[in-house]
C-alpha positions in Angstrom: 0.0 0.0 0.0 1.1 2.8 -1.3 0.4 6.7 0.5 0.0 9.9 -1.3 0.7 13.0 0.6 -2.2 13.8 1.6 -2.9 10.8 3.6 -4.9 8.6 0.9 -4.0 5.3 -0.4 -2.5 5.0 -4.1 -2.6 2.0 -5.9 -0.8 1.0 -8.9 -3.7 -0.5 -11.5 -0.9 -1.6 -13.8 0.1 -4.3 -11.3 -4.0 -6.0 -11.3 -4.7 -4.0 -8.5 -8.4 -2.9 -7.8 -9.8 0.2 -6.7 -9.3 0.9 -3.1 -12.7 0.9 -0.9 -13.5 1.9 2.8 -15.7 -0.8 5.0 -16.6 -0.3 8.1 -16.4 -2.8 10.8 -17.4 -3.3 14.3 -14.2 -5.5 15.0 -11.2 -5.5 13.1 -9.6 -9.0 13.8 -5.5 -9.0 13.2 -4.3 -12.6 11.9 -1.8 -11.3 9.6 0.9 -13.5 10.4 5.2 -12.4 9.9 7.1 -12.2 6.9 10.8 -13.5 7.0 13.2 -11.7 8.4 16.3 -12.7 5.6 16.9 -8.5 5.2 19.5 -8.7 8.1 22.1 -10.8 6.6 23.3 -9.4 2.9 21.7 -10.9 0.3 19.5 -13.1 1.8 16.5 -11.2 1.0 17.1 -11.3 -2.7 18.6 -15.0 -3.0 16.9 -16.9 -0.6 13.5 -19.1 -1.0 11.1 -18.6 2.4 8.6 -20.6 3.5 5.5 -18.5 4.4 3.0 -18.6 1.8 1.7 -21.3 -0.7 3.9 -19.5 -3.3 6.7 -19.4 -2.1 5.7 -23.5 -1.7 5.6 -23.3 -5.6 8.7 -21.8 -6.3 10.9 -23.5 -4.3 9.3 -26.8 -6.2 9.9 -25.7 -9.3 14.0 -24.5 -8.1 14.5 -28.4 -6.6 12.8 -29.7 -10.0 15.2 -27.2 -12.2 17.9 -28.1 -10.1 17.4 -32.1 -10.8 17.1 -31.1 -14.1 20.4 -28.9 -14.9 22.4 -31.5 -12.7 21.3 -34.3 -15.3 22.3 -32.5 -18.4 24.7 -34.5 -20.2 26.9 -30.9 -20.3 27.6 -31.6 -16.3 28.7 -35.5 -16.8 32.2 -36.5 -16.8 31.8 -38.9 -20.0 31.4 -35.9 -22.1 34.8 -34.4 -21.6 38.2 -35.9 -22.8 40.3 -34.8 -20.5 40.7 -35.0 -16.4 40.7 -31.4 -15.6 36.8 -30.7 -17.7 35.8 -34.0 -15.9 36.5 -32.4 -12.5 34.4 -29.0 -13.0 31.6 -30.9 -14.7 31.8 -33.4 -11.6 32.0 -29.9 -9.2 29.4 -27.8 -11.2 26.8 -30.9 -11.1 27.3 -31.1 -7.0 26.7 -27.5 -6.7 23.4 -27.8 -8.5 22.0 -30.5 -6.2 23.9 -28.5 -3.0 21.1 -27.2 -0.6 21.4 -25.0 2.4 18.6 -24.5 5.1 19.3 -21.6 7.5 17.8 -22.3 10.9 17.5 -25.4 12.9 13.7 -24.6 14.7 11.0 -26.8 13.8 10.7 -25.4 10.4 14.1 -26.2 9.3 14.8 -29.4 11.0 11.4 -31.0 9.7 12.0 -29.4 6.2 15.9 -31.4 6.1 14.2 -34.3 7.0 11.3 -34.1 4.1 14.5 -33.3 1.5 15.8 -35.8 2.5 13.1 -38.2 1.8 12.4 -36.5 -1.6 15.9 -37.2 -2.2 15.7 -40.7 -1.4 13.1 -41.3 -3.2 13.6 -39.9 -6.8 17.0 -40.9 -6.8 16.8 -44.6 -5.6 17.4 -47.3 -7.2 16.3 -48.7 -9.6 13.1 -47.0 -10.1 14.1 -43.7 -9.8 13.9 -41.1 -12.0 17.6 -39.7 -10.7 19.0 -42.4 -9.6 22.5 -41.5 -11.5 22.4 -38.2 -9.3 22.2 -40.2 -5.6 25.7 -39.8 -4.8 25.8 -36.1 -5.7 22.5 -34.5 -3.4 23.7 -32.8 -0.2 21.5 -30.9 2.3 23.3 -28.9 4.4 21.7 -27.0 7.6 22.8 -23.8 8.8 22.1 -23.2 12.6 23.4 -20.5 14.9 23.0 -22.1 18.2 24.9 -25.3 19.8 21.6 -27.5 19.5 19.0 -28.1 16.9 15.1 -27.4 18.3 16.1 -25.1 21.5 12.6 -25.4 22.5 12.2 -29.0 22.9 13.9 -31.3 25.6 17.3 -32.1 25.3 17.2 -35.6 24.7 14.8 -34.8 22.0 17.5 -32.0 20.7 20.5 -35.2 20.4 17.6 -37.9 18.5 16.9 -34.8 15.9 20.7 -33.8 15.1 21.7 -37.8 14.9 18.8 -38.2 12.5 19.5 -35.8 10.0 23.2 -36.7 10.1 22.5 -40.4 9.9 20.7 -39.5 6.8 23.7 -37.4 5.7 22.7 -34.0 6.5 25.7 -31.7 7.0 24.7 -29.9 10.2 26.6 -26.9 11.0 25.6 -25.5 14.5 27.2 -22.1 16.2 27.9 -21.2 12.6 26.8 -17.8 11.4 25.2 -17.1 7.9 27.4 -13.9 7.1 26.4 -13.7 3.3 23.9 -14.9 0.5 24.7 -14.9 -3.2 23.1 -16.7 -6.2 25.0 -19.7 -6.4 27.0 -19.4 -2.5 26.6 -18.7 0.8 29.7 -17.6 3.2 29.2 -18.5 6.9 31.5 -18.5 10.1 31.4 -20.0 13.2 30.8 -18.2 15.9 33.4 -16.3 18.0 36.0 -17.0 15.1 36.9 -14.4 12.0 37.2 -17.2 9.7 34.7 -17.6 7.2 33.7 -20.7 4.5 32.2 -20.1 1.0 30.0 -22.6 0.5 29.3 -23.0 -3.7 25.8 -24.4 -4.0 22.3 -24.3 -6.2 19.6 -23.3 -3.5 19.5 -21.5 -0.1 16.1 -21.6 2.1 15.4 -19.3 4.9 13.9 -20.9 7.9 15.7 -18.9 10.7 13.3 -16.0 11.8 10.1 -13.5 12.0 9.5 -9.8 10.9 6.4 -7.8 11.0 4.6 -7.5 7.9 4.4 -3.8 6.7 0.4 -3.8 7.8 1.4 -4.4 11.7 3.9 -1.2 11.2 1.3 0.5 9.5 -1.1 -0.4 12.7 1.2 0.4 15.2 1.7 4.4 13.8 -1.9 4.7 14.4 -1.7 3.2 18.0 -0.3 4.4 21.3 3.4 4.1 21.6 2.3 1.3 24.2 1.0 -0.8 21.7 4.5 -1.8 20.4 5.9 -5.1 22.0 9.2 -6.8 21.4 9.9 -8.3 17.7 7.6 -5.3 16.3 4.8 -7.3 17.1 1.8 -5.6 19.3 1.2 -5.9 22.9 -2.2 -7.1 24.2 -4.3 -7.7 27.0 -6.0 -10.9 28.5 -8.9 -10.8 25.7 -6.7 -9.7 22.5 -6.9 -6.0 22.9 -4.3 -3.8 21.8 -4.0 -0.3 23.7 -6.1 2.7 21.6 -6.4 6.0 21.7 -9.3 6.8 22.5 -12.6 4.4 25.2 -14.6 5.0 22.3 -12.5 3.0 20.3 -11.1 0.4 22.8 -11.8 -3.4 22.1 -12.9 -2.6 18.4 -9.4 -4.2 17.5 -8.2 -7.6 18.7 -5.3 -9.0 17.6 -4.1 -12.7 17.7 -1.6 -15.2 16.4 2.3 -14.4 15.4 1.3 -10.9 15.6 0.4 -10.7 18.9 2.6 -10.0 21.9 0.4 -11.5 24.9 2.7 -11.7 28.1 2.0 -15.4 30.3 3.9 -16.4 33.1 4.6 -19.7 33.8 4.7 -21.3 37.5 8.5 -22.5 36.5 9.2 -19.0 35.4 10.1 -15.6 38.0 8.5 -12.8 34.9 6.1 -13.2 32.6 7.1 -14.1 28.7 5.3 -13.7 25.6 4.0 -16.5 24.3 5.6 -18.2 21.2 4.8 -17.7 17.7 3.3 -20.9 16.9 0.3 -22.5 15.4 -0.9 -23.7 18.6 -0.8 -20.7 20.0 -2.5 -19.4 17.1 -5.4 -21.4 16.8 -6.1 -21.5 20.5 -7.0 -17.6 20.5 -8.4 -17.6 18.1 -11.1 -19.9 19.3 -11.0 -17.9 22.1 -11.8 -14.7 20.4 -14.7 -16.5 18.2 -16.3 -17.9 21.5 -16.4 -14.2 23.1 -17.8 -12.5 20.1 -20.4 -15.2 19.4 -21.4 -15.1 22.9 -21.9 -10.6 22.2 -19.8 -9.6 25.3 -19.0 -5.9 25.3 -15.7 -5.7 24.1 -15.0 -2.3 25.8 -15.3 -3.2 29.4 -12.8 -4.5 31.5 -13.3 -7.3 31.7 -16.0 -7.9 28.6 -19.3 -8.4 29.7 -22.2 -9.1 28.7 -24.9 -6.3 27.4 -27.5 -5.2 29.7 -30.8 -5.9 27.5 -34.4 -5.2 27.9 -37.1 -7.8 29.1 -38.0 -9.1 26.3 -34.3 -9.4 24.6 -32.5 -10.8 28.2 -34.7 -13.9 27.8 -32.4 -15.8 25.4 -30.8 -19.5 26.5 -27.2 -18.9 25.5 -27.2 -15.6 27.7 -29.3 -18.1 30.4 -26.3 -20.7 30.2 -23.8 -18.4 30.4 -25.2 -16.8 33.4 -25.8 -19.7 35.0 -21.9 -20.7 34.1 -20.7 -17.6 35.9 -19.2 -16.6 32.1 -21.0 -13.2 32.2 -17.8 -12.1 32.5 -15.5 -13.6 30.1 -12.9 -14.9 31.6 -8.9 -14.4 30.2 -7.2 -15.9 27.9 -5.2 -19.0 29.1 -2.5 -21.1 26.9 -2.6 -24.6 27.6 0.2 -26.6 25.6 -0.4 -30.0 24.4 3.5 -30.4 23.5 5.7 -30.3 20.7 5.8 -32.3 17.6 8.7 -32.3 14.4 9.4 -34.6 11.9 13.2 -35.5 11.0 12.8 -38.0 7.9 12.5 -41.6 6.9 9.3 -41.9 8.8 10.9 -41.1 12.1 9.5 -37.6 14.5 10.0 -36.4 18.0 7.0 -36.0 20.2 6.9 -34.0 23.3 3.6 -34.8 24.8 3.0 -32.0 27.7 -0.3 -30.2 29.3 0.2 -26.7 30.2 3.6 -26.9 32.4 3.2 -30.9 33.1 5.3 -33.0 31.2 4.1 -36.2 30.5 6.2 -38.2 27.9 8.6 -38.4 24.7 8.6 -40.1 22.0 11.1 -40.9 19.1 10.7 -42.8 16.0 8.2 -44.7 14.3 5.4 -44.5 17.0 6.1 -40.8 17.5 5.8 -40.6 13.8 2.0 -41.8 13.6 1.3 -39.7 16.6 2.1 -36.8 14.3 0.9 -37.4 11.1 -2.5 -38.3 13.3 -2.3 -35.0 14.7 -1.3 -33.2 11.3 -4.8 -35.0 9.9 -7.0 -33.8 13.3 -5.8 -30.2 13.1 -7.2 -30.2 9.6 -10.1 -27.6 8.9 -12.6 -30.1 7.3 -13.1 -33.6 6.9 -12.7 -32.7 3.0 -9.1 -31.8 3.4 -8.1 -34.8 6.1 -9.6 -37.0 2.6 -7.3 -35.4 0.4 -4.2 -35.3 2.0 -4.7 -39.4 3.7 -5.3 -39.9 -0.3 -2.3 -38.4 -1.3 0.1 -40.0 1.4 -1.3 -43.1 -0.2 -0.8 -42.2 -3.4 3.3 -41.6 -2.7 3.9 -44.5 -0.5 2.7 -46.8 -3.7 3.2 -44.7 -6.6 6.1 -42.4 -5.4 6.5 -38.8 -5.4 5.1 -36.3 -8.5 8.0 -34.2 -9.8 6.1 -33.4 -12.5 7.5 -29.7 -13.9 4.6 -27.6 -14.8 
């Protein structure tokens, strides 16, 4: 979005966009997620594939298929030169192309290893596979800043994941910084040492951190100065309300997900935290949020409660339950985590099975793994897409993998 001096909003109609219109609302609800933050290493931003939207899903297919496909030319193959030294750079060049780096080793990064890995495997087995002459040249490597993969999750959990991915041949490189990003290289360093590594390779994904998407900074100009929590995302109350200006206005807002900087303390923990920027954290207010505006508290009381109505309107067997519940106040929002799941490859995942602050279990392996495909098929948002995707995990364990390049 684009602002013209006076304050209104240009739009550029040459890029398919519409004309801009005002709507009203009675709530604004704020779900807009992060965008990568890949600016704050040089070059990143312009070289590296994210993984936020379906799009960037799509591209990063097509730069694995490409990839496959350049690294198979006959141009990169040793039998088409004559002499030793041409054989070498074809035999370099056709490594490079199938050379991946992952920056971060959080869930995102350590699961998506794992799933290269497998795709790996599987295209380029033999005898069936479709580059099966290009097994010996595909190397993941995984870039990871601190001295353990998956910080948040137990430590014995932290040792399974990293001898996963190496048993699979991952090249892990923990307390190693990423210092640059080109179009075929990456340089990184370890930490606390000036010596630095160019790495020559085909493909670099960023997994490794959050920044606000411009709409939260636009939001936060028109809020108090309060309003701004840590990570530029916005500070809230018990029920999702930013701070405003003005009563009037207070509670028309409410803001939940990665955006949201709500402040929990933990029984283990001296000062309150925010809360992490996770799915489950996600979907949990907002359920929250969709049970309090359903139920028509008045969002700009402290805490919400429900309307005073006339005679004729307070006779109503929702507001009766409620009552009757004690919820004509709504209570605050609470987090209660189920746990922690990942996935590290060849059908093997770590499950840290908690509720709230109680730890209950872990699991590794093959039984954590059907634990969290189960709950990857529950979480689903209709019965329609738990079909689809239990269709299509058939459909590649008996049929392999589509690489078809559209």
């Amino acid at each position: 979005v684009v602002y013209d001096d006076d304050g209104s909003v240009r739009r550029d109609k040459r890029m398919g966009a519409g004309d801009v219109i005002e709507l009203n609302y009675d709530h604004l609800l704020v779900t807009v997620g992060t965008a990568s933050r890949s600016s704050i290493v040089p070059g990143a931003k312009e070289h590296c594939f994210n993984l936020k939207t379906s799009q960037d899903s799509k591209r990063l297919r097509t730069a694995i298929g490409e990839a496959l496909e350049f690294a198979a030319r006959p141009d990169v193959q040793e039998f088409y030169y004559p002499d030793e030294n041409s054989r070498m750079r074809a035999r370099e060049e056709r490594r490079r192309r199938l050379r991946i780096a992952v920056v971060g080793g959080g869930p995102t990064g350590v699961e998506l290893s794992g799933e290269l890995c497998d795709f790996f495997a599987q295209v380029c087995r033999f005898p069936d596979g479709a580059y099966q002459r290009l097994r010996e040249d595909v190397e993941v490597i995984l870039v990871h800043g601190g001295s353990e993969l998956l910080p948040s999750m137990d430590r014995e959990l932290r040792g399974r994941a990293l001898n996963a991915l190496e048993d699979q041949g991952v090249r892990v490189c923990l307390n190693t910084r990423l210092k640059e990003v080109g179009q075929d290289y990456v340089v990184i360093g370890e930490k606390g040492s000036d010596e630095v590594r160019t790495i020559p390779l085909a493909i670099t994904i960023w997994a490794a951190g959050n920044a606000p998407v411009p709409f939260v900074r636009e939001l936060l100009s028109q809020l108090p100065p309060c309003a701004a929590g840590s990570g530029g995302r916005i500070n809230v109350d018990r029920w999702c309300r930013p701070p405003m200006h003005s009563a009037d206005t207070f509670g028309s807002v409410l803001v939940m997900g990665d955006v949201a900087c709500f402040e929990a303390q933990s029984k283990y923990e001296e000062s309150p935290s925010a809360l992490p920027q996770t799915a489950q954290v996600a979907g949990q207010q907002g359920s929250f949020v969709a049970r309090m505006l359903n139920r028509g508290y008045d969002m700009q009381t402290t805490p919400p409660t429900l309307p005073e109505l006339s005679a004729d309107q307070a006779f109503s067997v929702l507001r009766l339950w409620l009552v009757f519940r004690g919820l004509d106040e709504a209570p605050g929002f609470n987090f209660l985590s189920l746990g922690l799941l990942a996935y590290v490859g060849q059908e093997e995942a770590l499950n840290q099975v908690m509720v709230g602050d109680v730890p209950l279990f872990n699991y590794s392996g093959k039984i954590a793994f059907v634990l969290w495909r189960s709950v990857y098929l529950a979480k689903q948002a209709s019965s329609r897409n738990q079909a689809l995707i239990a269709f299509d995990w058939l459909r590649t364990e008996a049929f392999g993998r589509d690489i078809t390049r559209l």
